[in-house]
C-alpha positions in Angstrom: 0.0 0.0 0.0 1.5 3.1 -1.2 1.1 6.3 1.2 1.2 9.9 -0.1 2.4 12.6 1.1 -0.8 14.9 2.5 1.7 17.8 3.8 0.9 20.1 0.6 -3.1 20.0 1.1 -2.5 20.0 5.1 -0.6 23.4 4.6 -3.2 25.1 1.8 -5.8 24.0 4.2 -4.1 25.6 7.2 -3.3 28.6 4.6 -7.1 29.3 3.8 -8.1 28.8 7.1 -6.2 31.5 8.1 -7.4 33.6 5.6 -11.2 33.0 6.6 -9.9 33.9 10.3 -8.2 37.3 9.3 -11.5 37.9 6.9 -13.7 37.2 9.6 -12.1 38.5 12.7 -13.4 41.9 12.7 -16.8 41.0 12.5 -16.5 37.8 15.0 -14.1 39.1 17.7 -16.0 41.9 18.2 -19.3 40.8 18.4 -20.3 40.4 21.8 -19.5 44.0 22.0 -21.5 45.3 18.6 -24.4 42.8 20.3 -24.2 44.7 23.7 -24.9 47.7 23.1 -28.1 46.0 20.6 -31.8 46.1 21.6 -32.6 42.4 21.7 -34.5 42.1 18.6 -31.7 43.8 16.6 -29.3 41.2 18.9 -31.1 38.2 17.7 -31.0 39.5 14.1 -27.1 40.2 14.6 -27.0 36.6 15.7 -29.4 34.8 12.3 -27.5 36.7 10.5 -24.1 35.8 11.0 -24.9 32.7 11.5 -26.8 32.3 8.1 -24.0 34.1 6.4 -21.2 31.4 8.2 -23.7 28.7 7.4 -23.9 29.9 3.1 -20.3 30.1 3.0 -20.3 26.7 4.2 -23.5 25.6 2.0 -21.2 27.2 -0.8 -18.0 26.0 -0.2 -19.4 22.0 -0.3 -21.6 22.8 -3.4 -18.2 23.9 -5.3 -16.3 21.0 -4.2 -19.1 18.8 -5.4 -20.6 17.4 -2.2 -24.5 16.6 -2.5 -25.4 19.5 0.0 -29.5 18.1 -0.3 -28.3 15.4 2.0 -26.3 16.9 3.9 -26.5 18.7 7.2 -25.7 21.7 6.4 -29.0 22.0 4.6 -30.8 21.0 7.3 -29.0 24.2 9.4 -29.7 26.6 6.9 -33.4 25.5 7.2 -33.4 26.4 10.8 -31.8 29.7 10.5 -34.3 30.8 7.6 -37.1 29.3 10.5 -35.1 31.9 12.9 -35.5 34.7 10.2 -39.1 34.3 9.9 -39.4 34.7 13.4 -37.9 37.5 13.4 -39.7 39.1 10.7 -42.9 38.2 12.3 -41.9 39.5 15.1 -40.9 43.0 13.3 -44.0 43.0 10.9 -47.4 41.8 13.3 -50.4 40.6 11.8 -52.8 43.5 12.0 -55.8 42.7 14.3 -59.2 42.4 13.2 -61.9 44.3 14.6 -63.4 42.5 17.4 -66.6 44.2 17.4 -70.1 42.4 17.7 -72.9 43.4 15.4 -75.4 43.2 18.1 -78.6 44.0 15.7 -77.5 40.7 13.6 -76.6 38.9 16.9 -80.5 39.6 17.9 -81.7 38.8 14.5 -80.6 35.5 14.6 -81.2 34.7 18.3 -85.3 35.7 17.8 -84.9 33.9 14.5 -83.9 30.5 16.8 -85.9 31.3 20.2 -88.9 32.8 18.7 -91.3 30.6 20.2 -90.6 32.2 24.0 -92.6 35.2 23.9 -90.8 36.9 26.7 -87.6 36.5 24.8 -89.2 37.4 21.4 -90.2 40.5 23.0 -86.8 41.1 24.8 -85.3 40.8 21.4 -87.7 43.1 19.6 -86.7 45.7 22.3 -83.3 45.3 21.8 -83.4 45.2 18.0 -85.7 48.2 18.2 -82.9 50.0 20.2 -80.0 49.2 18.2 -81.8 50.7 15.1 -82.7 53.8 17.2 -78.7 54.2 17.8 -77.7 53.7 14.4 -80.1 55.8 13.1 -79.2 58.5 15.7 -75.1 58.2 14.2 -76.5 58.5 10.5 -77.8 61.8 11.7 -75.4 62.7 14.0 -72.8 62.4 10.9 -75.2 63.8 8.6 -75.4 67.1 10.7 -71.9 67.2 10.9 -71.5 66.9 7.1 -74.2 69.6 6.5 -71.9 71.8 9.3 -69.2 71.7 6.9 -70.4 71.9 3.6 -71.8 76.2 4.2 -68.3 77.0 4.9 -67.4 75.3 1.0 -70.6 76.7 -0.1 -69.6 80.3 1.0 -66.0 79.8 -0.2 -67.7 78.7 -3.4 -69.6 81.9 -4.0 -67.0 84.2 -3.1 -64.3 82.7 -5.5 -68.0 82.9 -7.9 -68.6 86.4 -6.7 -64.6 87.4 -7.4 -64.5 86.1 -11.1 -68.0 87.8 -11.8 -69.9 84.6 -13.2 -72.8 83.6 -10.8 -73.1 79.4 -11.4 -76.4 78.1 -10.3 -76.9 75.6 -7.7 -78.1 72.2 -8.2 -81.4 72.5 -7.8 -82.0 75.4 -10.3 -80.2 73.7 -12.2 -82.2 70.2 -11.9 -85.2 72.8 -12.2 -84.1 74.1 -15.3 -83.6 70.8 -17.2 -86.9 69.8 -15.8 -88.6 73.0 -17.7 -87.3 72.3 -20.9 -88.3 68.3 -21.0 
């Protein structure tokens, strides 16, 4: 059995290695101190993301030398790191929270639809249903009042800027009067 010499590819390993340490050094020696002064979600993104971009390199470095990287366990990290970016991103970017409000007039609908037949609840029900409307139709006013508050204010603007060009335009209903005239 014939043994070769491995000093050659022992010393180019040890030679690259040292490169990746002198490459890396600023960003790795000194990253308990960049992470210290870090609010912890910007820590934890410091953290995934090192540790994704060490994990790519690696992911990289087997894919060039030809190693079937689908099997082997460095795929598997890099699954768990993207996980750990999700997270964070989650984290970052909430769901937005739907409106937990209850549409009681519905609500009451359907429970005199179901418990008609108990006239003290059927009456209960009308009651409340009766109420609800009352309310809602008390808001349609309350926000058409408030519309009708704003709108002499444009009107008035309206006229003067009318007034200060010197051409008087009708309102709509002489306007709707006139057209009804000539049909």
């Amino acid at each position: 059995m014939d043994v070769t010499d491995v000093t050659p590819q022992l010393d180019h390993l040890e030679d690259e290695l040292t490169k990746a340490e002198n490459t890396l050094a600023p960003l790795l020696g000194d990253l308990n101190d960049i992470s210290s002064k870090l609010p912890l979600l910007d820590k934890a993104k410091l953290y995934v993301l090192v540790t994704y971009a060490l994990e790519s390199l690696l992911f990289s470095a087997l894919r060039l030398n030809g190693v079937d990287t689908k099997n082997h366990a460095i795929f598997t990290e890099l699954a768990r790191v993207r996980q750990y970016m999700e997270k964070i991103q989650k984290l970052e970017n909430p769901p937005q929270e739907r409106d937990k409000s209850v549409n009681t007039e519905a609500a009451a609908r359907i429970l005199k639809a179901d418990l008609g037949d108990n006239k003290d609840i059927k009456a209960k029900l009308s009651e409340l249903i009766a109420r609800e409307r009352e309310k809602a139709a008390a808001k349609a006013a309350a926000e058409a009042a408030a519309a009708e508050k704003k709108r002499p204010a444009e009107d008035s603007a309206a006229d003067s800027s009318a007034a200060e060009t010197g051409s008087e335009k009708p309102n709509k209903r002489q306007k709707h009067k006139g057209n009804r005239k000539k049909k």
